[in-house]
Every structure is written in structure tokens, then in C-alpha cells.
N, C-alpha and C positions, 0 to 999 in steps of 0.2 A: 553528427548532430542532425534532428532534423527540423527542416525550415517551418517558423511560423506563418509567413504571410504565404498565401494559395495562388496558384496557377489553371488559367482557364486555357483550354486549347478550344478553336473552332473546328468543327469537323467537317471534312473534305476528301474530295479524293486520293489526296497522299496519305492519310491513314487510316484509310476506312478498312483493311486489312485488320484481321487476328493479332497478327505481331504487329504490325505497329502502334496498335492501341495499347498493348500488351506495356511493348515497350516505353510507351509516354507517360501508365499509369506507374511502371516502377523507378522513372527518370523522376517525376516529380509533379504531373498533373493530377487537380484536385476536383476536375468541374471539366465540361463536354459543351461545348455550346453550339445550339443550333441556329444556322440563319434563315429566317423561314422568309430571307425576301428572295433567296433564289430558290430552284426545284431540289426537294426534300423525299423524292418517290424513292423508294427501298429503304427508309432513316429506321424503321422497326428492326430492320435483321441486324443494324449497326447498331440500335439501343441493346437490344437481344444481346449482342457480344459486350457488349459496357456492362453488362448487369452479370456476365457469366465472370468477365475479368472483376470487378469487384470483389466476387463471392470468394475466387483463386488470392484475390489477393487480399483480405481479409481488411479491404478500406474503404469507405462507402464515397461514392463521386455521386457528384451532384450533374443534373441536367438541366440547361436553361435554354429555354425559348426565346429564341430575340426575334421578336415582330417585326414586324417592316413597316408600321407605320405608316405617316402619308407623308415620304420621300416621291419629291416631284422627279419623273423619268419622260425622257423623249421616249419617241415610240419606235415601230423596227425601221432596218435602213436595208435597203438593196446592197448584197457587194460590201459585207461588211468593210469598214477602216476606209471610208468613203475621206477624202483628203479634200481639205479647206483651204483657201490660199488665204492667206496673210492682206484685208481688206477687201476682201473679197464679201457679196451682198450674202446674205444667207437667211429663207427663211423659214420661220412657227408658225406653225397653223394648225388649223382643227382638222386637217382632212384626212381622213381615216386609212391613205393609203400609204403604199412603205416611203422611205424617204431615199434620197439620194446626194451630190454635190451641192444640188441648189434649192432645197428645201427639207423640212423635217414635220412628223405631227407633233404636237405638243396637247394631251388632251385633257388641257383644264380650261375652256373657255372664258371661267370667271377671272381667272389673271392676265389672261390673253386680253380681257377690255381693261383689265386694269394698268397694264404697262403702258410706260410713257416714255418718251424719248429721253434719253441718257443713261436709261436702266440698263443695269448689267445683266448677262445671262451668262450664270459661270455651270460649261458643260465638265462632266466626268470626274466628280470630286472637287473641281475648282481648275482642272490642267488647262483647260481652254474658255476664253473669255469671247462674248460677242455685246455687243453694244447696241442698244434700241435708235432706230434712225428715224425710221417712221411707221407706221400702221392704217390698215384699212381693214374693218370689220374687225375678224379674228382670223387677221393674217400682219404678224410682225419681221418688218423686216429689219433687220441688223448689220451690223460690219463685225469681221472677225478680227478682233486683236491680238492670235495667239500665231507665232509661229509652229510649222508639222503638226497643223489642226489632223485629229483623224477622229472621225465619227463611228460612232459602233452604236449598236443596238441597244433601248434600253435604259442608256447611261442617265445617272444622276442629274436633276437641276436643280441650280442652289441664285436665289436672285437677291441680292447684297439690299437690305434697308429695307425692303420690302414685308410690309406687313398682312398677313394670310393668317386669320385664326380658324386652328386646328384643335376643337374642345370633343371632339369625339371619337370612340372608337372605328373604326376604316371595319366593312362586313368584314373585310379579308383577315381582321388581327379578332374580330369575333369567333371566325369558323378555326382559325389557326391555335386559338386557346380550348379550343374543344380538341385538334389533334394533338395540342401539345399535353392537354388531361391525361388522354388516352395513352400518352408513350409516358405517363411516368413524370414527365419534369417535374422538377422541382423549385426552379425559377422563372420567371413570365419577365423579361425586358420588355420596355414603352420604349417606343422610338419618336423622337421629336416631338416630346410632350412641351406644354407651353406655361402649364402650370399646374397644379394638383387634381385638376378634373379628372383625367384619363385614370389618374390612378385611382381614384373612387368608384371610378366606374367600371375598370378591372377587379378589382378588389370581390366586386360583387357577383365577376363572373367566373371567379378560382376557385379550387377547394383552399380550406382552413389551412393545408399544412403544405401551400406554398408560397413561397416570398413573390416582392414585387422589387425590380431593379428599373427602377429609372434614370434613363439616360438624359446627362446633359447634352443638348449640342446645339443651340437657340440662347441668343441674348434674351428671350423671352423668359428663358428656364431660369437665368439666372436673375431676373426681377423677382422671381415667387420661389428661390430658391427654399427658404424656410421651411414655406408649407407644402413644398414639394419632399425636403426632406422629412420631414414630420411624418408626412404621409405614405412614404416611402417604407422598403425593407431594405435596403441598398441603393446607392448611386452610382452611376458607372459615369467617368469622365471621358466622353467619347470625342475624342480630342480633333479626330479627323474635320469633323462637320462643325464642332464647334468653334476652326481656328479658321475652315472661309467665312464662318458669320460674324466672329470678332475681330479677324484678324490674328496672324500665327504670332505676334510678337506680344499678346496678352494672352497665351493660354496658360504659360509655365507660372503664372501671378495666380493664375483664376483656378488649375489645380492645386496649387497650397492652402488657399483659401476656403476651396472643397473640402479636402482632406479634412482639415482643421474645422470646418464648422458641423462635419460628417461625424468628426471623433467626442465633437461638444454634446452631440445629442445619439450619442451610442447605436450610430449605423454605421454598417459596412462600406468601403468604398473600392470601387473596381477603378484602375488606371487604363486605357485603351488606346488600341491605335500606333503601328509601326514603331513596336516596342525594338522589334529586330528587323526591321523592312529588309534590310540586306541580307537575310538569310533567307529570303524568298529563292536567290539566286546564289550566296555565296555560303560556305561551309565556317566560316566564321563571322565574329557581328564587329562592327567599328567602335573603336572607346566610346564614339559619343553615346551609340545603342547603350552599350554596357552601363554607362554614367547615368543614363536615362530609367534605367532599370534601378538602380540603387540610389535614385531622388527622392523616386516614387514611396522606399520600401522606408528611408533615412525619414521621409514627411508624414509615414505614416499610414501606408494604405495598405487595407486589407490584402490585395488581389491583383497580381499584374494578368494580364489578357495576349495571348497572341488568336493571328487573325489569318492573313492570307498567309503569312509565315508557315502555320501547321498544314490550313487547309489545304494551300495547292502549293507550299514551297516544295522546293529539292531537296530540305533540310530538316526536315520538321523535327526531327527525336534530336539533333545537331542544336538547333535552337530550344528545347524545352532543356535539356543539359545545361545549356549557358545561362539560362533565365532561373536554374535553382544553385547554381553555383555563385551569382552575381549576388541572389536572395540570402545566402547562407554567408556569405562573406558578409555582408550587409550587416548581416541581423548579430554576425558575433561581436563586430566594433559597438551595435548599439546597446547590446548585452555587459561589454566593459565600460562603455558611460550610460549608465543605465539611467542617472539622475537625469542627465537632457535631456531625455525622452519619454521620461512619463507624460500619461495624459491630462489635460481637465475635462471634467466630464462634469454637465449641468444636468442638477438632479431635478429641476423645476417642483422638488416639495412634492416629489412619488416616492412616497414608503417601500415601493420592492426595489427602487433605484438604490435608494438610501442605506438600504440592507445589504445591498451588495454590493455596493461602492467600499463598504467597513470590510469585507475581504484584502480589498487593493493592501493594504499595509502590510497585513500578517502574508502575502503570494508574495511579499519583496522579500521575506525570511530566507536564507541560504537554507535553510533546513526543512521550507516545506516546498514538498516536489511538484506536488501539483492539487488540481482545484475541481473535483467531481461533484458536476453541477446534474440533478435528477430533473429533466425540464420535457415538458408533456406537448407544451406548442414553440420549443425552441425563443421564446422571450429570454429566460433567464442566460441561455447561456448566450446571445448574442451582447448582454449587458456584459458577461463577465471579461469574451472576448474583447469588446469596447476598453477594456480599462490595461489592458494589455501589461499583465501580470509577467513577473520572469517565472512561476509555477507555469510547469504545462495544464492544458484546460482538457477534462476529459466529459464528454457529454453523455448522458445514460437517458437513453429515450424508449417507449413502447413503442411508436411509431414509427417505422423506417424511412419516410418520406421526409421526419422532422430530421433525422440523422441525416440523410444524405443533405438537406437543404442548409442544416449548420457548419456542416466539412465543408461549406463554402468561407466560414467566417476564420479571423487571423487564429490563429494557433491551436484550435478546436479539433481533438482527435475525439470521432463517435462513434457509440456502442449501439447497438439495438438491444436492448434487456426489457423482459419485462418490469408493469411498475409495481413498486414497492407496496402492499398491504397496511403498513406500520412503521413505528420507526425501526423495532427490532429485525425486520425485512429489510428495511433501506443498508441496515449496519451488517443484513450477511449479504446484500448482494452488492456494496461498497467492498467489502472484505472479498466477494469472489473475483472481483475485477482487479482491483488491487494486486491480488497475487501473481494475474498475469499481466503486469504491468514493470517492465524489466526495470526500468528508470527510477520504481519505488525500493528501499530497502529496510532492512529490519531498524527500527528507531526512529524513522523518519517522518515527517507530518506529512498528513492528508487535509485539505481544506474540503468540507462535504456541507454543499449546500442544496436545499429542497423546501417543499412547499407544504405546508400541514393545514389541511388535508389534504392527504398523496389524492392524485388524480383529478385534479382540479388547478388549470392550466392559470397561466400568471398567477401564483398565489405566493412566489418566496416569502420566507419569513425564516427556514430556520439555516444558521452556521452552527459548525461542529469542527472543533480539530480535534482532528484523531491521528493517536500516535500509533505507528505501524507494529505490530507483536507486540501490545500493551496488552 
């Protein structure tokens, strides 16, 4: 069988190799992701080999750009893994040289007058906590709360309750969406967006035939969660950042929630964040990992993510094996209670939603196998995907960019074809895909939906079942 919900790997030094890309696109990766908050020099020769395995392996992956946003970072340290003691003074400041045991730069000035005494300052992801004592100018000094403090270069700062609005594009994720044009992606991630701004404002500096994936990870995101998804192309649940801003013991409430309100208005959802942490290190993953993995697929989400796992674990094709086996068990139990798990989908009174919503009943058919959607800007079949049919979803695009950017959505396998002239063009070049499609067989239904007039993007309006060697 193969899996409907999609697999993202990050790419990294552990497979930036021939074969092991090789082997993670035939394990079960469906999407590449770039982290353009670290150094990306040589990412062409590695796109280069992604576009050559593609073509070998006859299945189109998707590329996505993940921004870096404006994640706050200390600055460098002398003698990396500089060691804190446990209450010991420690201070931020603006001065532009490296840091050491007894000071660090920190260079945002404007938070620097803003802290005030009892403010947290949570370094490295959230591992080590320092606490505001006092300040003078733009120099804060702190106690460290965290036992085997170690400071490294760079690292993340995340400060609890603290409100910092973030409504624009950083030049860096400006000039990064120009590099990420240039290599092809097909996805543009917002990192610690606060509400639908950024995404308006990306929007306008994409080409047409790439999505936008907004990242939660801000209680902010999730006040304007709505019009963030509205405005969105996907949402990724970026669990890591968003469980020191909430707190880790509301994020598994606040991913259902996503999911579910992701599926209400027919966007994709990416689950993120030490799906298998322990195959960073170890050649298998803990039940909880496993459990973890089949919540995600069992609630609903398009897309599970691995992260430092592919990039720099010891295990990487080890862990994308475990994450399509955990998917494919998954997805069979939800295949035999298929009623559970249907979705609702709000059609808000859109005629192409409403068209393609009347699919959903006749794709539950044992007899029809699958649902070929002819879609020009990849709308229609993200709706179709949305409604998550037991019919496989086969997508027929002109455009390869829309192909590769739809292989990101659940059960979507795409074709590059040209587009149809006519109807009686759509029904030979239905009929030529068809035949190489192992899964169809003679008698069996095809659900064929498209847009009249061909070529003219959002415009569904027609269904057709057609029966196979009629």
C-alpha cells in the first residue's frame, strides 16, 4: 500500500549524498526542506541531485524554504560551550564583542530597555533559563536558573510574556525568497509570524505557482489564527517554539485544534518538531515517538516533518523507514473505520468548493479507485485532497511547479501533462494516464474533475464518472 499523509525531511549533512537522498525518496520522502536560518552555500548542487532523483524516480518532491524570520539570537561566544554556574550573575548587553562566562551581546536594543526585573530569558530552545535582576542602560543583568548551563554561539532567545510586534518581512527572509525563487522551491515557510500580515506581504513577493506555509509558534498566531489560516496555503505546527511560549503541557490540545480547524477550511497541515528526537542518536524510536507519529496521522494532518533527525542524525533513512511504516499502519486502521474519520469541510457559499465537495460521497464508492483532478494553479486539488476521499487523488497539471507543490498535500500523486484543448482532449489524455495507472482496472470508475474553460485557473465546475473500457 502506499501512504497517503506526506513526509518532509530537512536537508543536512547526513544526506546530502547521491544515495542517501536516493534512498529517502524511495523510503518514503515527499518534500526537501531548506533551513535558510543556517549556512545554505553549495544547496544548488544538492537541489541539482533532488531534481535528477525525481526524474529517476518518476515522483515529483516538493522544495520548501523555511525562513528564519526574526528569531531572537545571542551573538558569538569565545571558547565555545562557555559553562554557567547555577546563580551565578550573567550579563546582555549591546556590545558588539564576542561573549564569554560573564557576559553575552544580545543585539536588539529595543528589548534591552524594555526588560524589567523578573523577566525570564529562556537561552537555547528554552534548555537554560536566566532571570532579570537588574539593568543599567543596555546592559541587563540576570541570575542563571538552569543547572550544566553551556553557552554556544548564536543560540535562540525566547522571553516568556513578552510582547515584541513582528509585522514585517526581516531584509534577510526578502533576499532569501529571491534565492529560494531561483533554486525552484516550491514552498516559502514565515517563521514567527504574529498574524496574517507577513503572509500578505510574501504573497506579493512569490511567483503564482508557489504556496505559503505558515508557521505556528506565538500565542500571537494563535489569537488571529483564522485569518492566518485563511490567508495561508498550509500551516505547520511548529511545536518546538510554540510549547516554550505556551507552555508544553497545552500544545497536544492546541495541535487537534489546528488540525481540525486546518481541515474545516481545506488547508494543509504540517505536524513538526522531534517527531523521532531519539534517532538523532539511536537506530530505533521510543513508543512514545511512534505514538506521536500516528496522533498526528489518526487527527488528521496532512504532513509529518523530521528535522535534526534526517539533517545531522546518525539515522536518517532508519528514521524516515519508521515514520512511513508508523503512517501506513495508521492510515490502514483509519481505512477500516473509515466513518470516524471523515471530514467536515465549510464550504462558506463557494460554488467551486460546493462542486467538489458532491465528489466526497460517490470517492467513498468501493468501485471508484480514484479522483483525477485537471487543476492549472493546484486550488482544486488541494480542495479534493482536503476532503480526504478513500479514491486515490491523481493531479494533472501543465505546470511542474504546481505538481511538485501539490505532492506536498495528503494522498495527492502528480502528473506533469499538458492541458487539455477540449473536453474530448481531457477524455484522451484521462484515458492515457489511466492506462498507466496499475491500481485502475477494466470496469472500474474514475472520478474526472475540471474546469470549463480548460486553462483558466480556479474555475472547477465539471464532474464526470467514467467507467474504465466502456
Amino acid at each position: 500500500m502506499e501512504k497517503k499523509a506526506k513526509i518532509i525531511a530537512t536537508l543536512g549533512p547526513a544526506i546530502y549524498s547521491n544515495t542517501k537522498l536516493k534512498q529517502l525518496v524511495n523510503l518514503g520522502v515527499d518534500a526537501f526542506r531548506i533551513n535558510f536560518s543556517h549556512n545554505i552555500h553549495g544547496i544548488q548542487k544538492i537541489v541539482s541531485k533532488i531534481r535528477k532523483i525525481e526524474s529517476s524516480a518518476n515522483k515529483k518532491i516538493s522544495l520548501i524554504a523555511d525562513l528564519q524570520g526574526v528569531k531572537l539570537r545571542i551573538g558569538k561566544i569565545k571558547n565555545e560551550n562557555q559553562k554557567i554556574k547555577f546563580n551565578q550573575k550573567y550579563i546582555f548587553d549591546n556590545k558588539k564583542m564576542a561573549g564569554d562566562n560573564t557576559r553575552i551581546n544580545f543585539p536588539y536594543p529595543k528589548i534591552l530597555r524594555k526588560l524589567k526585573k523578573g523577566n525570564k530569558i529562556l537561552i537555547d530552545d528554552g534548555k537554560y533559563t536566566f532571570i532579570v535582576k537588574n539593568k543599567k542602560g543596555l546592559s541587563v543583568t540576570t541570575i542563571c536558573k538552569s543547572q550544566n548551563c553551556s553557552i554556544k554561539s548564536n543560540k535562540s532567545v525566547h522571553i516568556p510574556n513578552f510582547d515584541i510586534a513582528f509585522n514585517r518581512l526581516t531584509l534577510k527572509d526578502k533576499k532569501d525568497i529571491k534565492i529560494a525563487t531561483k533554486l525552484g522551491c516550491n514552498w516559502i515557510a514565515l517563521s514567527y509570524l504574529q498574524n496574517e500580515k507577513l503572509v500578505l506581504e510574501a504573497r506579493k513577493l512569490i511567483k503564482k505557482d508557489m504556496g505559503i506555509i505558515s508557521k505556528i509558534e506565538n500565542k500571537h498566531a494563535l489569537k488571529n489564527i483564522t485569518k492566518i489560516i485563511k490567508a495561508s496555503d498550509s500551516v505547520m505546527i511548529a511545536r518546538g517554539d510554540l510549547a516554550i511560549d505556551i507552555g508544553h503541557s497545552e500544545v497536544p490540545k492546541v495541535q487537534l485544534s489546528l488540525i481540525k480547524k486546518c481541515s474545516q477550511f481545506s488547508k494543509s497541515v504540517i505536524v513538526a518538531t522531534q517527531m523521532l528526537e531519539s534517532m538523532i542518536e539511536n537506530n530505533t524510536a521510543t513508543r512514545a515517538e511512534i505514538n506521536d507519529i500516528a496522533t498526528a496521522i489518526f487527527q488528521g494532518a496532512d504532513t509529518v516533518m523530521l528535522s535534526a533527525e534526517a539533517a545531522i542524525g546518525k539515522f536518517p533513512t532508519q528514521a524516515v523507514a519508521t515514520m512511513t511504516d508508523t503512517i501506513l499502519s495508521t492510515e490502514k486502521y483509519k481505512r477500516e473505520h473509515i466513518e470516524d474519520f471523515k471530514n467536515s469541510i465549510i464550504s462558506n457559499k463557494d460554488p467551486v468548493k460546493s462542486i467538489l465537495l458532491s465528489v466526497k460521497n460517490i470517492a467513498y464508492n468501493p468501485d471508484v479507485k480514484a479522483i483525477i483532478v485537471f487543476s492549472n494553479s493546484g486550488k482544486s486539488a488541494k480542495l479534493v485532497s482536503a476532503m480526504r476521499p478513500a479514491a486515490k487523488i491523481v493531479t494533472i497539471s501543465p505546470n511542474i511547479n504546481v505538481c511538485r507543490q501539490v505532492s506536498l498535500l495528503w494522498g495527492v500523486q502528480s502528473i506533469n501533462s499538458r492541458d487539455a484543448n477540449g473536453w474530448k482532449d481531457m477524455m484522451s489524455i484521462s484515458g492515457e494516464i489511466i492506462k498507466k495507472l496499475k491500481f485502475v482496472k477494466k470496469n472500474d470508475f474514475v472520478v474526472i474533475t475540471a474546469g470549463l474553460p480548460f486553462g483558466k485557473a480556479g474555475m472547477t465546475n465539471m464532474i464526470r464518472l467514467y467507467k474504465v473500457g466502456s
